[in-house]
TORVEXLUM-900409 format. One record per atom (N, C-alpha, C, CB): residue number from 1; residue in one letter; atom name; x, y, z. Coordinates in nm, 3 decimals, always signed. Glycine has a CB too. Layout:
+-----+----+----+---------+---------+---------+
!   i ! aa ! at !      xx !      yy !      zz !
+-----+----+----+---------+---------+---------+
! NUM !  A ! CA !       X !       Y !       Z !
...
+-----+----+----+---------+---------+---------+
***
This chain:
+-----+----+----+---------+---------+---------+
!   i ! aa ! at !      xx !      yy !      zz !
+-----+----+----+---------+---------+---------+
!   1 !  X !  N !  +0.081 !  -0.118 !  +0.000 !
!   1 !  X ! CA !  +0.000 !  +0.000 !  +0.000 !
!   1 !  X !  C !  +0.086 !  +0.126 !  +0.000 !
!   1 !  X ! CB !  -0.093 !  -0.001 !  +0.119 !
!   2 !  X !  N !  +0.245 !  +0.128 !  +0.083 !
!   2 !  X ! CA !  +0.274 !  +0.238 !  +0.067 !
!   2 !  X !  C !  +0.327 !  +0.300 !  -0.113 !
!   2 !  X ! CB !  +0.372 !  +0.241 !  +0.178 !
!   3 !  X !  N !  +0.395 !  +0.162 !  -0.121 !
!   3 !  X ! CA !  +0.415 !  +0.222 !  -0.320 !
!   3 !  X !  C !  +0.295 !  +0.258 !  -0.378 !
!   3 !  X ! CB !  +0.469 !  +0.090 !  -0.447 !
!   4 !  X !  N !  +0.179 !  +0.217 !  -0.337 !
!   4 !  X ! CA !  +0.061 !  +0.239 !  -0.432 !
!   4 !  X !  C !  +0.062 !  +0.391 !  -0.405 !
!   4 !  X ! CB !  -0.093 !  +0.152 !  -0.396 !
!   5 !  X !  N !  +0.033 !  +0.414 !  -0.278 !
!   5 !  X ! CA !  -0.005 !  +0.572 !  -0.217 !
!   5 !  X !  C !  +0.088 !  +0.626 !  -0.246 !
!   5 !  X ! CB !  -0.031 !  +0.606 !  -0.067 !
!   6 !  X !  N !  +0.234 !  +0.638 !  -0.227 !
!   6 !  X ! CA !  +0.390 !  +0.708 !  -0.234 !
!   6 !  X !  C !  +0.374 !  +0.710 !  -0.360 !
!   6 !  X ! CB !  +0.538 !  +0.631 !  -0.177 !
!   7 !  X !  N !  +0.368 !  +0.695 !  -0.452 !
!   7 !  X ! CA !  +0.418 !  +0.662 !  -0.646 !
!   7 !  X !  C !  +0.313 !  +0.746 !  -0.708 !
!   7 !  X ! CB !  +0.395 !  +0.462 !  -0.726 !
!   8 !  X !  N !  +0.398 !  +0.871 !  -0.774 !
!   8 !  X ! CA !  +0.301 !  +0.937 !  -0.845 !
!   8 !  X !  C !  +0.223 !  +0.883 !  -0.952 !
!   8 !  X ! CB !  +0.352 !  +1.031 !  -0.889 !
!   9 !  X !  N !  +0.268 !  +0.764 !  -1.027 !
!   9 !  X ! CA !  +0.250 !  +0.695 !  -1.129 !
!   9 !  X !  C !  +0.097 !  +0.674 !  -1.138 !
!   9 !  X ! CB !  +0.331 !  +0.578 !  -1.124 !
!  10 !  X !  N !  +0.050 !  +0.651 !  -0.988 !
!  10 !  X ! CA !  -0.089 !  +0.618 !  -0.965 !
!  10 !  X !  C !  -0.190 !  +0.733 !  -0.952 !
!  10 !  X ! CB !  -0.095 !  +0.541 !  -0.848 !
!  11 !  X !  N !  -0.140 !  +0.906 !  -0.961 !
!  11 !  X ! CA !  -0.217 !  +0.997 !  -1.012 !
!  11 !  X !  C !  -0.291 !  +1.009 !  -1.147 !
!  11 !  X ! CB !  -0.152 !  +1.082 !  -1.002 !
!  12 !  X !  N !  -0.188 !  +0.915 !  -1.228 !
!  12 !  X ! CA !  -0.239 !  +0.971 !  -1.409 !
!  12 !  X !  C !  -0.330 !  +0.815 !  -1.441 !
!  12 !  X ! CB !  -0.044 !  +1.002 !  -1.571 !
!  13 !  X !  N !  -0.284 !  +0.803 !  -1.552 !
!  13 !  X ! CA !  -0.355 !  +0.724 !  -1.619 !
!  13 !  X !  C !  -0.336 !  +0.578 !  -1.632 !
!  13 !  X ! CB !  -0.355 !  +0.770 !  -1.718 !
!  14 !  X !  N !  -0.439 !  +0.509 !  -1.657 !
!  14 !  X ! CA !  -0.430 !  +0.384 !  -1.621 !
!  14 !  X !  C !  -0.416 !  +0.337 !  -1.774 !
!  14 !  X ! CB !  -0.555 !  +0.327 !  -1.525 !
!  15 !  X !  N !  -0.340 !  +0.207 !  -1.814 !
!  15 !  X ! CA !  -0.371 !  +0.181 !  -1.937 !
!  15 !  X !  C !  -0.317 !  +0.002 !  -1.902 !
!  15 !  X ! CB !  -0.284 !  +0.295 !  -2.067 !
!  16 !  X !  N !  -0.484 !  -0.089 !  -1.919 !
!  16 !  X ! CA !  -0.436 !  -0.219 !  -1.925 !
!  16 !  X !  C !  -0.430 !  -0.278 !  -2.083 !
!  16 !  X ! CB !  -0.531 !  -0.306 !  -1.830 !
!  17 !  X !  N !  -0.282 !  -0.293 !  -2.117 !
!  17 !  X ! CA !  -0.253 !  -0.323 !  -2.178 !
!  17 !  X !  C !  -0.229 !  -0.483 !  -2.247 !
!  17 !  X ! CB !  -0.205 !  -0.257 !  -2.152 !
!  18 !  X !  N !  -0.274 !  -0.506 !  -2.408 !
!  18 !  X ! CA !  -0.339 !  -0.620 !  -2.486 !
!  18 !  X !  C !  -0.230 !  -0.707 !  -2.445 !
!  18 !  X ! CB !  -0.367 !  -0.603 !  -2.658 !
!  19 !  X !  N !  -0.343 !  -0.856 !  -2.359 !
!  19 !  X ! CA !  -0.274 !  -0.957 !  -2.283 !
!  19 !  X !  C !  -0.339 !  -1.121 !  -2.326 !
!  19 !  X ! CB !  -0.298 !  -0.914 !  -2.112 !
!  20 !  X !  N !  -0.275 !  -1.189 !  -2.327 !
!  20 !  X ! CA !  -0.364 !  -1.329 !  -2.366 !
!  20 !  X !  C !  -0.431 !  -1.409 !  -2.214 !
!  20 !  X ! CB !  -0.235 !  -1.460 !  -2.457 !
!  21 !  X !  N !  -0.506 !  -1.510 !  -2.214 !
!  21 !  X ! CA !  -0.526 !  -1.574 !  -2.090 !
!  21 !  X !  C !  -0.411 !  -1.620 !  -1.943 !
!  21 !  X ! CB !  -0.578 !  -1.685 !  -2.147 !
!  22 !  X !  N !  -0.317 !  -1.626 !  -1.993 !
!  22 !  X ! CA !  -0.190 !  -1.621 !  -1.887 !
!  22 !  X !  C !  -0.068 !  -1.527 !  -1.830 !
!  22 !  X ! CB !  -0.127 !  -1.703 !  -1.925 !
!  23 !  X !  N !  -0.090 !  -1.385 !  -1.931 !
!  23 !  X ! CA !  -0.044 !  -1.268 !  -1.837 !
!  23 !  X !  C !  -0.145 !  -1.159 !  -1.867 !
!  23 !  X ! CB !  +0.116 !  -1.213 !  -1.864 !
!  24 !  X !  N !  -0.094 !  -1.058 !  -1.783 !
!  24 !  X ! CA !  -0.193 !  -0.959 !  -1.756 !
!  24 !  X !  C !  -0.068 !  -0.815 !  -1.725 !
!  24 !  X ! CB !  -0.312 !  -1.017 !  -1.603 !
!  25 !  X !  N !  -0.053 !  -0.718 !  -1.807 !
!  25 !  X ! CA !  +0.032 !  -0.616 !  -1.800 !
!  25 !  X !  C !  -0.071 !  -0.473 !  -1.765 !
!  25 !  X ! CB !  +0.121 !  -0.614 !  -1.946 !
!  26 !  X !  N !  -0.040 !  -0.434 !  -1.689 !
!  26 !  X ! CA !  -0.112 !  -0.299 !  -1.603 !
!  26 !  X !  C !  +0.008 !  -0.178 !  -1.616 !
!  26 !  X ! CB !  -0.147 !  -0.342 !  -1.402 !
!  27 !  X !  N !  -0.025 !  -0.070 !  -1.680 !
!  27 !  X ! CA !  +0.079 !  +0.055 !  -1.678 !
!  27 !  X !  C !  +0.020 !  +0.160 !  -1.647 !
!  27 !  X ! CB !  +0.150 !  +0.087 !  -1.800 !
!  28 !  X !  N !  +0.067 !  +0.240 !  -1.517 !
!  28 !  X ! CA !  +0.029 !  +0.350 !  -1.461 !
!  28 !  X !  C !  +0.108 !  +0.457 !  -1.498 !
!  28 !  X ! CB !  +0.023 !  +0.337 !  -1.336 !
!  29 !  X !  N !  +0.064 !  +0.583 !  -1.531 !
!  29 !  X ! CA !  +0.131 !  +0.721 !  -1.566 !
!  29 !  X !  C !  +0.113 !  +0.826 !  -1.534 !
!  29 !  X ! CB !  +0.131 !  +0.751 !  -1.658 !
!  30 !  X !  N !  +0.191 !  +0.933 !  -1.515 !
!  30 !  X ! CA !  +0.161 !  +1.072 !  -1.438 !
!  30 !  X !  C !  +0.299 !  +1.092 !  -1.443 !
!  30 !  X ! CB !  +0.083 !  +1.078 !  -1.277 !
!  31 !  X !  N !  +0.319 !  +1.193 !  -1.560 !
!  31 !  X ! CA !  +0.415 !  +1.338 !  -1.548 !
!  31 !  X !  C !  +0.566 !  +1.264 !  -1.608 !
!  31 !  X ! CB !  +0.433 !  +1.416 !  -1.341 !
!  32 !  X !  N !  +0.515 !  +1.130 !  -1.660 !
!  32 !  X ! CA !  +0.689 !  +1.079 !  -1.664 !
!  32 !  X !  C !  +0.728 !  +0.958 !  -1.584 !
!  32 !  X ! CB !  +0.793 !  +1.198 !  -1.597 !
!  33 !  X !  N !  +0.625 !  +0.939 !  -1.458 !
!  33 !  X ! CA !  +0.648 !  +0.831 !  -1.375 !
!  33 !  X !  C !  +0.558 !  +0.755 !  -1.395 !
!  33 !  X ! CB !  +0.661 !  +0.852 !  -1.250 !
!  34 !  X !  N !  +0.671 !  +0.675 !  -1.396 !
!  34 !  X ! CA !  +0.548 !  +0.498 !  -1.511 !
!  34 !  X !  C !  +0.596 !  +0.415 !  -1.318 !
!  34 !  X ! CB !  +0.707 !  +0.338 !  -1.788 !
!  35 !  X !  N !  +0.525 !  +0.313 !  -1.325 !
!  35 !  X ! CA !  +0.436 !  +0.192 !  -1.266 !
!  35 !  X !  C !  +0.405 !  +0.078 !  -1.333 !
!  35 !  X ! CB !  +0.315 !  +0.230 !  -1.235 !
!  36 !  X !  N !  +0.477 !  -0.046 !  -1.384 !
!  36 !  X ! CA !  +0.390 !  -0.102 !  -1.485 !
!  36 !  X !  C !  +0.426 !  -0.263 !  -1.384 !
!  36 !  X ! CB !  +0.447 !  -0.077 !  -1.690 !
!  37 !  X !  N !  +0.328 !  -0.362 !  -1.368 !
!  37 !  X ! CA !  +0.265 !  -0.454 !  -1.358 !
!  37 !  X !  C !  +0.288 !  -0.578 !  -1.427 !
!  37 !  X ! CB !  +0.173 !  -0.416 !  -1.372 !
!  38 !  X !  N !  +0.362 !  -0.686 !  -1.434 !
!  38 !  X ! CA !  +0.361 !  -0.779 !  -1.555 !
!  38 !  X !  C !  +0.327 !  -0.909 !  -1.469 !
!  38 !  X ! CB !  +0.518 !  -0.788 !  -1.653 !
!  39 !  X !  N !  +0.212 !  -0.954 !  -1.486 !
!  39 !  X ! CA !  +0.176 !  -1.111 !  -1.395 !
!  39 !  X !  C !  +0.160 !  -1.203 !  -1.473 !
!  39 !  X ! CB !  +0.044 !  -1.126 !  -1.306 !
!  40 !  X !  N !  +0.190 !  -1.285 !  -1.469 !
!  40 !  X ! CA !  +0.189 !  -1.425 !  -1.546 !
!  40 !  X !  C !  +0.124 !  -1.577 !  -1.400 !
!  40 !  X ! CB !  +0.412 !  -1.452 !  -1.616 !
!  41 !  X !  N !  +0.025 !  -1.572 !  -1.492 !
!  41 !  X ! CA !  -0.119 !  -1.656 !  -1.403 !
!  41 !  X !  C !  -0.040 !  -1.783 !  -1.407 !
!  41 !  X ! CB !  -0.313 !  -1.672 !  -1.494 !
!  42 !  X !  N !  +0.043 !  -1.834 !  -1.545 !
!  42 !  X ! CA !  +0.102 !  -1.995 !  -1.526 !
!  42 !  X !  C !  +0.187 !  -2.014 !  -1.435 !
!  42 !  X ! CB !  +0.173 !  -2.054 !  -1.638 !
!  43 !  X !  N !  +0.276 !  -1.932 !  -1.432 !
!  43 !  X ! CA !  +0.388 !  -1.961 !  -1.347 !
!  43 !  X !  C !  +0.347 !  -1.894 !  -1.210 !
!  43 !  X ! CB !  +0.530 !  -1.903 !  -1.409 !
!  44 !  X !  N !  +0.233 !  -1.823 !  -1.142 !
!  44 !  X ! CA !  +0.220 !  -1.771 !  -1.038 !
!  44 !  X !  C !  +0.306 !  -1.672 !  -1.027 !
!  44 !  X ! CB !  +0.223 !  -1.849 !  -0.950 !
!  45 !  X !  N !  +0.344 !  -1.638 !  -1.079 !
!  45 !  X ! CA !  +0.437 !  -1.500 !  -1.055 !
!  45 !  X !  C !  +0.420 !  -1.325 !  -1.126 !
!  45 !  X ! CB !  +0.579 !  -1.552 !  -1.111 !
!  46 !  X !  N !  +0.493 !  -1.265 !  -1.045 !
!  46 !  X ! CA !  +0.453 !  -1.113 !  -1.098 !
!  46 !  X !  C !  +0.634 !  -1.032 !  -1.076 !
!  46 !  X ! CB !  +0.288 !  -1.020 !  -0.961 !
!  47 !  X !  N !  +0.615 !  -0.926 !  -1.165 !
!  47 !  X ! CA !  +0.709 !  -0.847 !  -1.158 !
!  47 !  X !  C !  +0.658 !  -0.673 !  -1.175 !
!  47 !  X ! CB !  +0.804 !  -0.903 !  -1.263 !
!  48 !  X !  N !  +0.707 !  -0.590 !  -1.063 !
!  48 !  X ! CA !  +0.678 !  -0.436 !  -1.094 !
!  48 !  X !  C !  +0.794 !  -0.386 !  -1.114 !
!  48 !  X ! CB !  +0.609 !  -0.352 !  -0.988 !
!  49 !  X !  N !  +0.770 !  -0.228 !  -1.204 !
!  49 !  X ! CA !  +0.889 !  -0.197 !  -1.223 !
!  49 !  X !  C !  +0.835 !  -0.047 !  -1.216 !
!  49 !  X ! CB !  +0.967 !  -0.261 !  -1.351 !
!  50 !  X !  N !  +0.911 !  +0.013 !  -1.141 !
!  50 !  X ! CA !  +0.898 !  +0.171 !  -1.115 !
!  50 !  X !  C !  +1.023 !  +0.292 !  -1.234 !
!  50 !  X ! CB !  +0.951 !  +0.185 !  -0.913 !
!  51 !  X !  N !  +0.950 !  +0.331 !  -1.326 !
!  51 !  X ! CA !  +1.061 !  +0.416 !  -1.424 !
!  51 !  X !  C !  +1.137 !  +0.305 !  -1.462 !
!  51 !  X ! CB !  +1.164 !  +0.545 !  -1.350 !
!  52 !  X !  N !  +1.186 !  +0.167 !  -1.488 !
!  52 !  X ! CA !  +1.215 !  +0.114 !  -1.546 !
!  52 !  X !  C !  +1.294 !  +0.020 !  -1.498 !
!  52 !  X ! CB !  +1.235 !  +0.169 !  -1.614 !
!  53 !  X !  N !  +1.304 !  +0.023 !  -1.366 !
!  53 !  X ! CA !  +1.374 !  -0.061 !  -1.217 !
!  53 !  X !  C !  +1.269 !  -0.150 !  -1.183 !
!  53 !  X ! CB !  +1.409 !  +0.044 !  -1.064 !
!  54 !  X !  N !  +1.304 !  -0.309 !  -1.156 !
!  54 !  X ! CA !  +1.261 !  -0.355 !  -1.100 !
!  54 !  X !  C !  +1.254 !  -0.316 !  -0.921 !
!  54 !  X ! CB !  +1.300 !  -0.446 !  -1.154 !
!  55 !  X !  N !  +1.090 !  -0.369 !  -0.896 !
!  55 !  X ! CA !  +1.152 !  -0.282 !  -0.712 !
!  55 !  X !  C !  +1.101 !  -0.410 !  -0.670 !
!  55 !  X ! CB !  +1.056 !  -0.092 !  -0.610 !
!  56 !  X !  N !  +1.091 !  -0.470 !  -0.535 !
!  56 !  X ! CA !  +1.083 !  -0.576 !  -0.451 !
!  56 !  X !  C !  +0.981 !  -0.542 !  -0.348 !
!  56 !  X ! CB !  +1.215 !  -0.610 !  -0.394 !
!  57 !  X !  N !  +0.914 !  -0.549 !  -0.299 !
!  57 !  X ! CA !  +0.817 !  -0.523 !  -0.183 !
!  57 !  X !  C !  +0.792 !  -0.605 !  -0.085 !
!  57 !  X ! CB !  +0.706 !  -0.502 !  -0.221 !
+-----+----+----+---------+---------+---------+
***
């Protein structure tokens, strides 16, 4: 919750971006600061990346 609230990324715009049945890519924007989301349902796993860094939570 604090990256969600802290990260300007989550002021602008939302854009879920074209995904097949086993991932799902989410990109948040505002001013330059991206947020983007990459989950993959087969393998149970997810990756975020803040401006272009993976971050860990």
């Amino acid at each position: 919750m604090r990256f969600r609230n802290e990260t300007k990324a989550f002021s602008g715009s939302f854009d879920l971006q074209e995904c097949d049945d086993a991932h799902l890519v989410i990109r948040r924007e505002c001013g330059g600061d991206e947020a983007v989301l990459r989950a993959d349902f087969v393998n149970k796993s997810f990756e975020i990346t803040h401006n272009g860094r993976q971050i860990s939570l």
